[in-house]
N, C-alpha and C positions, 0 to 999 in steps of 0.2 A: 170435678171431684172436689167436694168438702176437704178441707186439712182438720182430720181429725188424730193424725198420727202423725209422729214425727216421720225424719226421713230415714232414722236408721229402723223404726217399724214397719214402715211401709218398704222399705226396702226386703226386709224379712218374710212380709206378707207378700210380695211376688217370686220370691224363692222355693216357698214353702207351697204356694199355687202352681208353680210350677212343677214340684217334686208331683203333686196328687196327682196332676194332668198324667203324668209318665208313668204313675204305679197303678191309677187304678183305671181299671178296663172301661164300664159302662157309665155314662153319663149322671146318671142317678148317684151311684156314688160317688163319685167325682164332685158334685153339687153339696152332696151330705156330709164331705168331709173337709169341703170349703166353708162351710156353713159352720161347722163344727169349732174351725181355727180360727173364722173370725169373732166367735162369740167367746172366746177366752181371751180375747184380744181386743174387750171392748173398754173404749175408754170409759174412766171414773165416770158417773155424773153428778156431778158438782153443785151443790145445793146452794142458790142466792138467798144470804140473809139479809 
């Protein structure tokens, strides 16, 4: 795994993976709402001048 988050995001980011796994039933959205969390969660990208 890349360090692309710190450790209290990433720490966040397997709580919150964790909650979808237990709330939602079928696999599909289970994916779609992982998908969903990580992309609000994506770091800046930082432009080299």
């Amino acid at each position: 795994m890349t360090k692309t988050h710190s450790r209290g995001e990433a720490k966040y980011i397997r709580r919150q993976k964790a909650l979808i796994r237990k709330s939602a039933k079928n696999k599909e959205e289970q994916e779609r709402l992982i998908r969903e969390l990580l992309n609000t969660l994506q770091p800046s990208q930082k432009l080299h001048a």
